[in-house]
C-alpha positions as CSV (number, residue, x, y, z in Angstrom):
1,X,15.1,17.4,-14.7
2,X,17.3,15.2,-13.2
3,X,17.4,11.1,-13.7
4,X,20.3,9.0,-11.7
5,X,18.4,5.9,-12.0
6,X,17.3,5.5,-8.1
7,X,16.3,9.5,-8.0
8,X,14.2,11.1,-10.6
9,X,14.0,14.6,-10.0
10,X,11.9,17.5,-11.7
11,X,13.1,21.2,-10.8
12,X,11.1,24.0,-11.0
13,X,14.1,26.5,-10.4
14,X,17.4,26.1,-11.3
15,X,19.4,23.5,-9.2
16,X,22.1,20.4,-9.7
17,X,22.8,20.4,-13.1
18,X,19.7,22.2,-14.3
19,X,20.5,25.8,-14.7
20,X,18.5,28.5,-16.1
21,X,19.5,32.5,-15.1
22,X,15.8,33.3,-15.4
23,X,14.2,30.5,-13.1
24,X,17.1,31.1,-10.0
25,X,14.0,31.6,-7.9
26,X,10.5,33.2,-7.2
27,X,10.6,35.6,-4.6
28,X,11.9,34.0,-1.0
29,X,11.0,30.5,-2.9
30,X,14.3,29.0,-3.6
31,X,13.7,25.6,-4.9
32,X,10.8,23.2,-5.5
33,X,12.2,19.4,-6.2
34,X,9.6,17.0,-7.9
35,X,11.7,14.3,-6.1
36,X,10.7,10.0,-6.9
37,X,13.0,7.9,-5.1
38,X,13.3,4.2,-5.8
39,X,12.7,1.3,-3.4
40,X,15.1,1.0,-0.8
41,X,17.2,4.0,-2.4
42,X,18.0,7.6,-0.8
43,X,19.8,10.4,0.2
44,X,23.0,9.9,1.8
45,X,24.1,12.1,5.0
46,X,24.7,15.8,3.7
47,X,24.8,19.5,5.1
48,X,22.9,22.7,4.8
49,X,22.9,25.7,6.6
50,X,20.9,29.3,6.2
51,X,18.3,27.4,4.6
52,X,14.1,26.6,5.4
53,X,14.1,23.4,4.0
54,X,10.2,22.0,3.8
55,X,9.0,18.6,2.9
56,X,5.7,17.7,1.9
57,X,5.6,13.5,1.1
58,X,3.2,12.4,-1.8
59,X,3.4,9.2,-2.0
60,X,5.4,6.0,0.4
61,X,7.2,6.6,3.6
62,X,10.5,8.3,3.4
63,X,13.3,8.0,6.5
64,X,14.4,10.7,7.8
65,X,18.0,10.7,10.3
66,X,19.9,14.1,11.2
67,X,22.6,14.9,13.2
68,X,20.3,16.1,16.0
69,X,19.7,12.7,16.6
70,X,16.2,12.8,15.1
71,X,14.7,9.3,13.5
72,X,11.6,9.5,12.0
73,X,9.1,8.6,9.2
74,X,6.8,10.7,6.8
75,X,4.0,9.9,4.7
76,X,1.5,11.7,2.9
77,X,-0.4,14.1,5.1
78,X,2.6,15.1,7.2
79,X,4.8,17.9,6.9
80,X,8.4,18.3,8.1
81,X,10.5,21.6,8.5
82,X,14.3,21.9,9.2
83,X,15.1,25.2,9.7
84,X,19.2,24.6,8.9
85,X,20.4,27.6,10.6
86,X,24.2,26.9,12.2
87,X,23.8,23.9,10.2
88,X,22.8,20.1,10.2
89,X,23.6,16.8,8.2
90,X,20.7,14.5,7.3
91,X,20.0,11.9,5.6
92,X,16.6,10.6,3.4
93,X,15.8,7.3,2.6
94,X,12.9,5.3,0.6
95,X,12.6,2.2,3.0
96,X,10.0,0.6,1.0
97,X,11.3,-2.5,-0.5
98,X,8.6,-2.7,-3.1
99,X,7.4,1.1,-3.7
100,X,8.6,4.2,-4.6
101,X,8.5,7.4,-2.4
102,X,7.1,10.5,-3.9
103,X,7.7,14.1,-2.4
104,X,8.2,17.3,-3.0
105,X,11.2,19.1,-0.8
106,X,10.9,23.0,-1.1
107,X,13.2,25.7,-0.2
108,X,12.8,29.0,1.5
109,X,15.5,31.4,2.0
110,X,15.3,32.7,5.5
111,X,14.9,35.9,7.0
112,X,17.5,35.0,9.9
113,X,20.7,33.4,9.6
114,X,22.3,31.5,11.6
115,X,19.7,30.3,14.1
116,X,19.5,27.7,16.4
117,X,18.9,24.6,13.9
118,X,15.4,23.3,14.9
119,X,13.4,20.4,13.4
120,X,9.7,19.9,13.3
121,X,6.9,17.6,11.6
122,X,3.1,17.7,11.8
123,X,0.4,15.2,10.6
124,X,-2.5,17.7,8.9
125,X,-5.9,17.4,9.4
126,X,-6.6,16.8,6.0
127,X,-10.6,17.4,6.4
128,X,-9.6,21.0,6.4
129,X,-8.6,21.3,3.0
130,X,-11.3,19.7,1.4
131,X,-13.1,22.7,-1.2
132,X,-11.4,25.2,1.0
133,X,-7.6,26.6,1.7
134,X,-5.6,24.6,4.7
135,X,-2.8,26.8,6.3
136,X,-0.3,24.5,6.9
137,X,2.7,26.6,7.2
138,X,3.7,30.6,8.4
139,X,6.1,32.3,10.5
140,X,4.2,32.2,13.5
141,X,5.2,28.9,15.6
142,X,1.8,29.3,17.4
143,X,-0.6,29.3,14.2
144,X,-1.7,26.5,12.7
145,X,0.9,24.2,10.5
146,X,4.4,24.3,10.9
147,X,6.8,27.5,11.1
148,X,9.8,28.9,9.6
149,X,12.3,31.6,9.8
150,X,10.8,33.9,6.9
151,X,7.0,35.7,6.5
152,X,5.9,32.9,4.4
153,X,2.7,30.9,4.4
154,X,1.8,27.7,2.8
155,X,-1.6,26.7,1.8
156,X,-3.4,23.6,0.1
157,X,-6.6,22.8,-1.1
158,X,-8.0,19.9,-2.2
159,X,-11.1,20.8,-4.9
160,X,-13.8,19.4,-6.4
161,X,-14.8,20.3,-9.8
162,X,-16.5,23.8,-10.1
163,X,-15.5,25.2,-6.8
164,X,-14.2,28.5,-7.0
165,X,-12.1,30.7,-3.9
166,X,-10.4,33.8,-3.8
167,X,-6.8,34.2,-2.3
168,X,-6.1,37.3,-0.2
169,X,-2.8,38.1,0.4
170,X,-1.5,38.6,3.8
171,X,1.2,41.8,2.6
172,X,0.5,43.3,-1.3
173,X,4.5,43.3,-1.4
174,X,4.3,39.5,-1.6
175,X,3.7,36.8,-4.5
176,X,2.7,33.6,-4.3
177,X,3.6,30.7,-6.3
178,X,0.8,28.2,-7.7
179,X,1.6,24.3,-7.6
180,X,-0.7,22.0,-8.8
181,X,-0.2,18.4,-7.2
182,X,-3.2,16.7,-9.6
183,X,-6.0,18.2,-11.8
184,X,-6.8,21.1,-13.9
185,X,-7.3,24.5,-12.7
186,X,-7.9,28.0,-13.4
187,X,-6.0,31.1,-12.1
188,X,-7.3,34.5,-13.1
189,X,-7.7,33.3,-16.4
190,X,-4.2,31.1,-16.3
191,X,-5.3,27.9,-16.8
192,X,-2.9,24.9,-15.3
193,X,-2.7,21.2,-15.4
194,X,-1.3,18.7,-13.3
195,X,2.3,19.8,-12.0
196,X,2.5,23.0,-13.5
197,X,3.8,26.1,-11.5
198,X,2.5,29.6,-12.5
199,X,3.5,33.0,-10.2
200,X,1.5,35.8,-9.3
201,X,2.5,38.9,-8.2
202,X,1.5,42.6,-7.6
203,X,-2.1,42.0,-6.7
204,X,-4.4,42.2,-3.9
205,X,-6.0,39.0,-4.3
206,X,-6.9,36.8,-7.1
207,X,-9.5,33.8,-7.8
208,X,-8.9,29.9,-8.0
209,X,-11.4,27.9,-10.2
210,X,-11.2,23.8,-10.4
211,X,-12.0,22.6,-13.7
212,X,-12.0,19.7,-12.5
213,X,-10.9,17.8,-9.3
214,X,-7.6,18.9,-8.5
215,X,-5.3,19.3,-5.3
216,X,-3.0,22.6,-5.3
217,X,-0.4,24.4,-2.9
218,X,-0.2,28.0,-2.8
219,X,3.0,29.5,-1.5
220,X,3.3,32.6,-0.4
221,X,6.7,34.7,0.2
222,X,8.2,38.0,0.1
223,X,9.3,39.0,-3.3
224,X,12.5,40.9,-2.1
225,X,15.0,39.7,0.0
């Protein structure tokens, strides 16, 4: 957990100053930043490279400016992917003068490096996730969602109380990493609260019940690489 004032910033994986040897990553899944900027606060211009680098807004409108010469804004419901390949500077800003932004920002180690650096966003459907699993992310730049460099799919589900769904998973070598944005739910027999992670691995499939109304993402990535 991070606090500078303008950025408060909850990691679920060792990064910045938070470093623990046992939580460097889950599988592919790199980093997942619990990021609330302040009004009018942000991210100054800074590289990456060799990195899927995924943002999923929560709450506000955040700025986005890179060195591709791509302006934009995202809000909740959208999805942006830079895929930092070679290598790109960008910058992220809260431009709300009286709000904070919420978002998460989510890395994915790739299974390329050095592509061509590429950036993408999507407004979602959001209809679609309603008591059932959206796709909103894979490797396959023709599917629904977004793409990225790595065989990695992204899924969320907003739930009403009592629903129940089962999660297959596309390759038994993979895992796939619980979020849960807002609610209470039950994995297996895991139960999880708001903004608790929990990772599940070695299994066919497995069953997702909402104790009560809940929104989740489900991530799932290769578990060596």
């Amino acid at each position: 957990m991070s606090n500078f004032g303008w950025l408060f910033s909850t990691h679920t994986f060792s990064f910045g100053d938070y470093y623990d040897p046992d939580r460097i990553h889950f599988g592919a899944l790199r980093v997942i930043n619990d990021d609330i900027v302040a009004p009018g606060k942000g991210f100054g211009s800074h590289q990456h490279s060799n990195m899927e680098i995924i943002t999923i807004p929560l709450e506000g409108d955040l700025e986005h400016k890179d060195s591709m010469n791509n302006v934009s804004f995202i809000r909740n419901g959208d999805i942006q992917v830079i895929s930092a390949g070679m290598g790109i500077y960008h910058s992220e800003y809260n431009k709300n003068k009286d709000r904070s932004v919420r978002f998460l920002q989510i890395w994915v180690l790739p299974n390329q490096k050095n592509v061509l650096t590429r950036y993408d966003q999507k407004t979602l459907d959001r209809s679609k996730s309603i008591n059932q699993l959206q796709q909103i992310l894979s490797p396959d730049e023709t599917d629904e969602g977004v793409w990225i460099y790595q065989d990695t799919w992204f899924h969320s589900g907003k739930l009403d109380a009592g629903v129940s769904l089962e999660y297959r998973l596309k390759n038994i070598k993979d895992g796939v990493y619980i979020f849960v944005l807002q609610g209470d739910v039950e994995v297996n027999d895991q139960k999880l609260k708001t903004r608790d992670g929990y990772g599940i691995w070695e299994v066919e499939q497995f069953n997702i019940t909402a104790l009560s109304d809940c929104e989740i993402l489900l991530m799932e990535v290769p578990m060596i690489v």
